[in-house]
TIBAFI-584256 format. One record per residue (C-alpha): residue number from 0; residue in three letters; x, z, y. Coordinates in steps of 0.5 Angstrom, whole numbers, padded with zeros to 4 digits, always signed. Layout:
# residues N
  pos  code      X      Z      Y
  NUM   ala      X      Z      Y
...
END
This chain:
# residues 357
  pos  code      X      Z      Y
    0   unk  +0110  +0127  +0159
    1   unk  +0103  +0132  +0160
    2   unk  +0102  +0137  +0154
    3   unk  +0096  +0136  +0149
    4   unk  +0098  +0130  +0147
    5   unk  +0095  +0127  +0140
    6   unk  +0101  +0125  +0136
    7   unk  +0102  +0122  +0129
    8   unk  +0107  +0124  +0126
    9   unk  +0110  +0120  +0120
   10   unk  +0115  +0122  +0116
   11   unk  +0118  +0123  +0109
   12   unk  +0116  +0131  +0110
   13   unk  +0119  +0132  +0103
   14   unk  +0123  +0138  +0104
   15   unk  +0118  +0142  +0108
   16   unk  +0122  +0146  +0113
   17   unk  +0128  +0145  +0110
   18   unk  +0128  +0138  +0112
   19   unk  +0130  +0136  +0119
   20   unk  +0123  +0131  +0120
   21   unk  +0119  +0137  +0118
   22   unk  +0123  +0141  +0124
   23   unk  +0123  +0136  +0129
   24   unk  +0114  +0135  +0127
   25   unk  +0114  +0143  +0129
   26   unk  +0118  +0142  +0135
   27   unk  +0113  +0137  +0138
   28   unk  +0107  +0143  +0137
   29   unk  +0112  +0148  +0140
   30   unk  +0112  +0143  +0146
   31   unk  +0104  +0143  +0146
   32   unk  +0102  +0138  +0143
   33   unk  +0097  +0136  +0137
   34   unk  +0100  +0134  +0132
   35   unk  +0097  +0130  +0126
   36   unk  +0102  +0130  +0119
   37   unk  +0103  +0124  +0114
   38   unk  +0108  +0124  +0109
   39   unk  +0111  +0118  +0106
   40   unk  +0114  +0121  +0100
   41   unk  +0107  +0124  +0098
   42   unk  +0106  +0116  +0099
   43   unk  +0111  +0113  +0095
   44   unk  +0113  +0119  +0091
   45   unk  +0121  +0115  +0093
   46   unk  +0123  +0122  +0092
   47   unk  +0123  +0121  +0084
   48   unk  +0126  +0114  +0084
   49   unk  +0133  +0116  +0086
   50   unk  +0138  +0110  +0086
   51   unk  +0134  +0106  +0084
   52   unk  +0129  +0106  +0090
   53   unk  +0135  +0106  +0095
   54   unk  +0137  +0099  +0091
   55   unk  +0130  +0097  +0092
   56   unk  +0130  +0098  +0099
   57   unk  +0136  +0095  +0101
   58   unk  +0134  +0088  +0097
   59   unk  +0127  +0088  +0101
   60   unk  +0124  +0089  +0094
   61   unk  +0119  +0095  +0097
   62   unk  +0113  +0093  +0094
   63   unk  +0116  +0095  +0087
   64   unk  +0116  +0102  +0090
   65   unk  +0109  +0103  +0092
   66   unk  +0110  +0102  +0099
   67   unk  +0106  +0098  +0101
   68   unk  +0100  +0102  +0099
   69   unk  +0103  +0105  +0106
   70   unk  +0100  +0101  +0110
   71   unk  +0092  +0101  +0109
   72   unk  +0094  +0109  +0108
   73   unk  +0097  +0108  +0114
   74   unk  +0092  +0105  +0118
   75   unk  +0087  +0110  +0115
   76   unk  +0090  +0116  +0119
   77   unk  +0090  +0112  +0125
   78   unk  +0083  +0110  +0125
   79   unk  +0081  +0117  +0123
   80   unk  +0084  +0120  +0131
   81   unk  +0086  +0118  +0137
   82   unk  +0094  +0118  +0138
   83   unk  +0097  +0118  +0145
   84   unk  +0104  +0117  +0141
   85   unk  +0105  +0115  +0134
   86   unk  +0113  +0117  +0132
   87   unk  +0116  +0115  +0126
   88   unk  +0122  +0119  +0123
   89   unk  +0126  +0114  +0120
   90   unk  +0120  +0109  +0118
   91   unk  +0125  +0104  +0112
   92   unk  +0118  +0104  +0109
   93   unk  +0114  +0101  +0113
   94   unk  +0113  +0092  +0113
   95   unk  +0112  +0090  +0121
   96   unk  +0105  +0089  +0119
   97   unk  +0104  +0097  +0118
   98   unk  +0107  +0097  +0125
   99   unk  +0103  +0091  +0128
  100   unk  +0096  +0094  +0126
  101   unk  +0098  +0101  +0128
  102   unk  +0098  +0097  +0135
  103   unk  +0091  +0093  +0134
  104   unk  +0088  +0099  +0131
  105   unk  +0091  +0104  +0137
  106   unk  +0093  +0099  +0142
  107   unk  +0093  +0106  +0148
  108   unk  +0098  +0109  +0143
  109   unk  +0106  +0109  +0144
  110   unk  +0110  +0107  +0138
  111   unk  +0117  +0110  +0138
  112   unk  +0122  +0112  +0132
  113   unk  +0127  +0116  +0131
  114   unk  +0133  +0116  +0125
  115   unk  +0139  +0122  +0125
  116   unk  +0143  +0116  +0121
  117   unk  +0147  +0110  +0121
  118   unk  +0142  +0104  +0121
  119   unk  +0147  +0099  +0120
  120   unk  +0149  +0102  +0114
  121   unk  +0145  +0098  +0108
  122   unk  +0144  +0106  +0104
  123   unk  +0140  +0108  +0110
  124   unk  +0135  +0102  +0112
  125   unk  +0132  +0096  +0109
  126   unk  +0131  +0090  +0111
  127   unk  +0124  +0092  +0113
  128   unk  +0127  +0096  +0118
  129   unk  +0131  +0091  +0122
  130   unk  +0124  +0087  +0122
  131   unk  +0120  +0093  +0126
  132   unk  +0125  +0093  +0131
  133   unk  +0122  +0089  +0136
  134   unk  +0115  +0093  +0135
  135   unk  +0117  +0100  +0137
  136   unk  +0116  +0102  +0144
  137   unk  +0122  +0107  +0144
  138   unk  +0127  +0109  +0140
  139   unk  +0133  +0115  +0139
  140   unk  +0138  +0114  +0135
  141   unk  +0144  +0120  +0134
  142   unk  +0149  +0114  +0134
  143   unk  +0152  +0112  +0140
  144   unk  +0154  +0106  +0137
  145   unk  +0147  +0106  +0135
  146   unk  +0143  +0104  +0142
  147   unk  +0148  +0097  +0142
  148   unk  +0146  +0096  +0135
  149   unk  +0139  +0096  +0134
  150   unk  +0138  +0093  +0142
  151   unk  +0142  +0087  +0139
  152   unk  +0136  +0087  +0133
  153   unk  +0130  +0087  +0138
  154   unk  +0129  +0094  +0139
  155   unk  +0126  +0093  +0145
  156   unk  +0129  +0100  +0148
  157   unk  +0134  +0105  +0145
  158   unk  +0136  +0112  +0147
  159   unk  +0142  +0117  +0145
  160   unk  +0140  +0123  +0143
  161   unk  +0145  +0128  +0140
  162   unk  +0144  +0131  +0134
  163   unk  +0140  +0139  +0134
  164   unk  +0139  +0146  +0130
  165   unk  +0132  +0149  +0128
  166   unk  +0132  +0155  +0133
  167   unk  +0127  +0159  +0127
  168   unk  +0132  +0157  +0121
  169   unk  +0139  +0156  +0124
  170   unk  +0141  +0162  +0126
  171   unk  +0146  +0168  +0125
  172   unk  +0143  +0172  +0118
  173   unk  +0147  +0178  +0114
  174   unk  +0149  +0177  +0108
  175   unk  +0151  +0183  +0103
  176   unk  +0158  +0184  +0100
  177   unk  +0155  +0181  +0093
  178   unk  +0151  +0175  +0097
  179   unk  +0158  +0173  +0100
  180   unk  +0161  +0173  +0093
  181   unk  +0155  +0170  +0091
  182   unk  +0155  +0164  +0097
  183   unk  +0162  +0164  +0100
  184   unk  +0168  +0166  +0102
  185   unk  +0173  +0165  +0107
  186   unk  +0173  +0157  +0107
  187   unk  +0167  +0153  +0106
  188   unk  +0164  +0146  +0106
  189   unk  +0157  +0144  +0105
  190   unk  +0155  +0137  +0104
  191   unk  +0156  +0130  +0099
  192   unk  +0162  +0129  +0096
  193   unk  +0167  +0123  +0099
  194   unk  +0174  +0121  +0098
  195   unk  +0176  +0122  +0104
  196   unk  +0174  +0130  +0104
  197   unk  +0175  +0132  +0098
  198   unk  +0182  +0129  +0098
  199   unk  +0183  +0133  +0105
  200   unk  +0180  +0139  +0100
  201   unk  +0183  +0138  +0094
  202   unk  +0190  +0139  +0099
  203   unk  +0188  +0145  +0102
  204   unk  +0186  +0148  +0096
  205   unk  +0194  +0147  +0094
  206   unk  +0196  +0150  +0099
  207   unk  +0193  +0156  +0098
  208   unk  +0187  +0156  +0101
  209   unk  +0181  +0160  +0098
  210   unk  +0176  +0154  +0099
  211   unk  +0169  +0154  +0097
  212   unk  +0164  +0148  +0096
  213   unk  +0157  +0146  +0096
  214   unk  +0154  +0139  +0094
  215   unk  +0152  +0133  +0091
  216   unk  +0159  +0129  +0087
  217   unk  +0163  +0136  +0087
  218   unk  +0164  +0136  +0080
  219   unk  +0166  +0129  +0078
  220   unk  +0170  +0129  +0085
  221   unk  +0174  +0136  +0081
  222   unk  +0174  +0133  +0076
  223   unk  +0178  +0126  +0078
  224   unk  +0182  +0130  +0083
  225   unk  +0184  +0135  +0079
  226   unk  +0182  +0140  +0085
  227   unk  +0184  +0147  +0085
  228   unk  +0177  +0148  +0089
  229   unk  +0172  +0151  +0086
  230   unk  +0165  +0148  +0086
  231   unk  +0159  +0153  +0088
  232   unk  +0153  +0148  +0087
  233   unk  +0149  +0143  +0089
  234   unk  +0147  +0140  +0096
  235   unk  +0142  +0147  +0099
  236   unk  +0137  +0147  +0104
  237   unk  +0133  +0152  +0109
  238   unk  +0134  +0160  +0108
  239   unk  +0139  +0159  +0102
  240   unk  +0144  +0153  +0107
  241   unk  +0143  +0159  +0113
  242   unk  +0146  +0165  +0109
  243   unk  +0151  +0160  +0105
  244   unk  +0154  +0158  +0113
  245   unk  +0153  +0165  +0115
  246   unk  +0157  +0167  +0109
  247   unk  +0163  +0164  +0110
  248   unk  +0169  +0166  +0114
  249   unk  +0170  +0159  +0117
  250   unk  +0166  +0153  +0115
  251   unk  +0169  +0146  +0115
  252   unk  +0166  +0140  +0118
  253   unk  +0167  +0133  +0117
  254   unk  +0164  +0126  +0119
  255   unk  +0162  +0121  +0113
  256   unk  +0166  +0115  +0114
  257   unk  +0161  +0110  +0112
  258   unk  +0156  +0112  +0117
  259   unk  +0160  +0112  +0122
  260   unk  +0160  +0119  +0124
  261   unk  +0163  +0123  +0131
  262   unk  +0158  +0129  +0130
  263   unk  +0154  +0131  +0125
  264   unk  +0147  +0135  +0125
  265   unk  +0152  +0140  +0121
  266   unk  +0156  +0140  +0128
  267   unk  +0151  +0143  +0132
  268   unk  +0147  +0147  +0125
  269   unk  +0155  +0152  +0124
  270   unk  +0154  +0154  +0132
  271   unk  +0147  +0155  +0132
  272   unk  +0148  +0160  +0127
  273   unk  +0154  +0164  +0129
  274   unk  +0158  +0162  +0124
  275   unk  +0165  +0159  +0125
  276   unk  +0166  +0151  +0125
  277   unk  +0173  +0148  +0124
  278   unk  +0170  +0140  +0125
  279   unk  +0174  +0133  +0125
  280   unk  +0176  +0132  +0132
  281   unk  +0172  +0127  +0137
  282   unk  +0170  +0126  +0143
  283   unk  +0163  +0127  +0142
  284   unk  +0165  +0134  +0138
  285   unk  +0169  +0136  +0145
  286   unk  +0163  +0134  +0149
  287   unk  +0158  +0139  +0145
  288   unk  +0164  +0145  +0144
  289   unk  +0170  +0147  +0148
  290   unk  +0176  +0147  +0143
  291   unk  +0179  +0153  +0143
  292   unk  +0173  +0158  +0145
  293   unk  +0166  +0155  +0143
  294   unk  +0169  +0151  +0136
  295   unk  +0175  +0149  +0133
  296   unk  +0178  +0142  +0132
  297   unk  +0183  +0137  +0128
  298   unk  +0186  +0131  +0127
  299   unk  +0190  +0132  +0121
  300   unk  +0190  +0135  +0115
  301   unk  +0196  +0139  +0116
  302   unk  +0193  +0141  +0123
  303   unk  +0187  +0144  +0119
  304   unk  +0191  +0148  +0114
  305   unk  +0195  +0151  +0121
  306   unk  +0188  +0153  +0124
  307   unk  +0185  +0156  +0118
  308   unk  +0191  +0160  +0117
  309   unk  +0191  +0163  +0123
  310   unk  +0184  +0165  +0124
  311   unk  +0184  +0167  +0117
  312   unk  +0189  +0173  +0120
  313   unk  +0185  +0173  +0126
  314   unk  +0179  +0175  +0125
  315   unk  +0176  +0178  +0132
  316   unk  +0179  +0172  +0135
  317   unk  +0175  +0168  +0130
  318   unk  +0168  +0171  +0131
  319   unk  +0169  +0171  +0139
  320   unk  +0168  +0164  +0138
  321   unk  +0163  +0164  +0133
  322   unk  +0159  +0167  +0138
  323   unk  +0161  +0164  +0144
  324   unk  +0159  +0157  +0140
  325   unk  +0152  +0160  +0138
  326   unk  +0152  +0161  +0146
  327   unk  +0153  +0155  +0148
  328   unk  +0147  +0152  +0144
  329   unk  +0142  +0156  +0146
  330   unk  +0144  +0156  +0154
  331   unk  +0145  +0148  +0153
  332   unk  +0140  +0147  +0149
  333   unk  +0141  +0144  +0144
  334   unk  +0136  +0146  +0140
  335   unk  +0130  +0141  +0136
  336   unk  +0125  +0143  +0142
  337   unk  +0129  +0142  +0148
  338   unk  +0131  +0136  +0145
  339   unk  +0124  +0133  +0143
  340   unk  +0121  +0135  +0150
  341   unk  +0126  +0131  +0153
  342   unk  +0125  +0125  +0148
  343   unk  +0117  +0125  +0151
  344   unk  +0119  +0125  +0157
  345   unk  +0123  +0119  +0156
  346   unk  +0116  +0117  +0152
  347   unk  +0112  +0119  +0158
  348   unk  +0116  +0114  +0162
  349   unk  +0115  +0108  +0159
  350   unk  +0111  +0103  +0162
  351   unk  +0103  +0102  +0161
  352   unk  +0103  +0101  +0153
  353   unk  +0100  +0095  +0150
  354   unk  +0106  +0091  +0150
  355   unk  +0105  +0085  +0145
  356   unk  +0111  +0084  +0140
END
């Protein structure tokens, strides 16, 4: 697809450059593009809504949550510019009448969407999203199962994508001896709490694993299990996830179960900054790294505390393959730039545009 392209990007934008959206906008600008932001979040203000938005959304009551004051404003921002491409990242928030005026207003324009999540799983989308399907020219999904899924909800295309690091934040950082006490340690986690892993962890840490975590639900987790683990924190984002990751000896990385996981952006984000990843076994984990020499993997718990020991003890062996994974995300590119060069690629494939939905 040629450069210069004029592109809204619309997304939550919440979290600025800590938030995977706000990388994947900046990637479109690294690939040479012009790019036009409007965040959602600052729309719908849903960020202070908590459980109670996502309850709302997965009932179809959005309207109770200030989203349909989207769609004019919506609208507004595509009548203000000419736009080659409009990209939604993630659009639970959008009626199909937000996404039928953007074809009205902008008939020229290519309609494509983008979710790092499960779709299908109701915490994720909306009844609202299924409804707009039908009306994206293209969509990526990080979910293999996920190309079938939404195809069978009328998305008219759908590609896989695998998931990507930010090459500007994920990125090997030293920490100092007070900042690993600080942020890690030789065994860590990042990420929610769920039953599977933190019964996986609470047996580790019984074992005799010093292991160390940080996210939203540990605290009630210990607390239920009576884990031996210690609980660090709340869930981290940008510098501060960096430096947690680059801190630890050997960083876990487990799937969630609910959304059907095979990889993460985790799987890709402990390589790229040369930390050691000990990740659930998958084909698509395979895929992405060579076990044994990128990354480490396992199927069961007691595989998982045979490898922590022996990297534990071998610490050259265990850095070797830090930076060998490392080395494998830059030269197969794995990075949010090359991964949107080739998702507009496969947008400047497309037929004409104007299709009617």
């Amino acid at each position: 697809m040629p450069r210069d392209l004029n592109i809204l990007y619309v997304a939550a934008l919440a979290q600025g450059f800590g938030g995977t959206d706000a990388q994947r906008m900046r990637s479109l600008e690294e690939n040479g593009h012009r790019v036009v932001p409007f965040g959602m979040s600052s729309v719908t203000d849903r960020s202070l809504l908590g459980g109670l938005g996502v309850r709302l959304r997965r009932r179809g009551l959005s309207r109770f949550l200030g989203d349909e004051r989207l769609t004019p404003k919506l609208w507004a921002a595509v009548r203000e510019g000419h736009f080659d491409v409009v990209w939604i990242d993630k659009g639970v928030e959008l009626p199909p009448r937000a996404l039928k005026g953007i074809r009205q207003r902008c008939p020229a324009a290519r309609i494509v969407g983008y979710s790092p999540d499960d779709m299908m799983n109701p915490a994720n989308g909306s009844p609202n999203f299924l409804r707009t399907l039908p009306l994206y020219d293209l969509y990526f999904t990080t979910k293999t199962y996920g190309v079938e899924e939404l195809r069978n909800e009328g998305c008219p295309r759908v590609l896989f994508v695998p998931n990507a690091y930010d090459s500007h934040l994920h990125r090997p950082v030293a920490v100092t001896a007070d900042e690993r006490q600080r942020w890690g340690g030789p065994v860590g986690f990042i990420g929610t709490a769920e039953e599977e892993r933190a019964h996986t962890i609470r047996w580790l840490a019984e074992q005799g694993v010093p292991i160390k975590v940080w996210g939203n639900g540990w605290e009630r987790a210990q607390r239920e299990l009576g884990g031996k683990f210690e609980v660090a924190g709340p869930s981290q984002y940008g510098e501060t996830y960096v430096k947690i990751m680059c801190a630890f000896d050997i960083n876990l990385a487990f799937l969630r179960k609910v959304n059907r996981d095979r990889q993460t952006q985790r799987s890709i984000e402990i390589p790229a900054c040369g930390a050691f990843m000990l990740a659930e076994r998958t084909d698509e984990h395979r895929a992405l790294f060579e076990e044994g020499t990128e990354a480490e993997f396992f199927a069961t718990d007691a595989e998982a505390l045979e490898k922590i020991r022996y990297y534990l003890a071998h610490p050259d062996e265990r850095q070797r393959i830090a930076r060998a994974g490392r080395q494998r995300c830059l030269d197969a590119g794995y990075s949010n730039r090359d991964r949107v060069a080739w998702m507009l690629e496969q947008v400047g494939a497309l037929p004409d545009p104007g299709r009617t939905a």
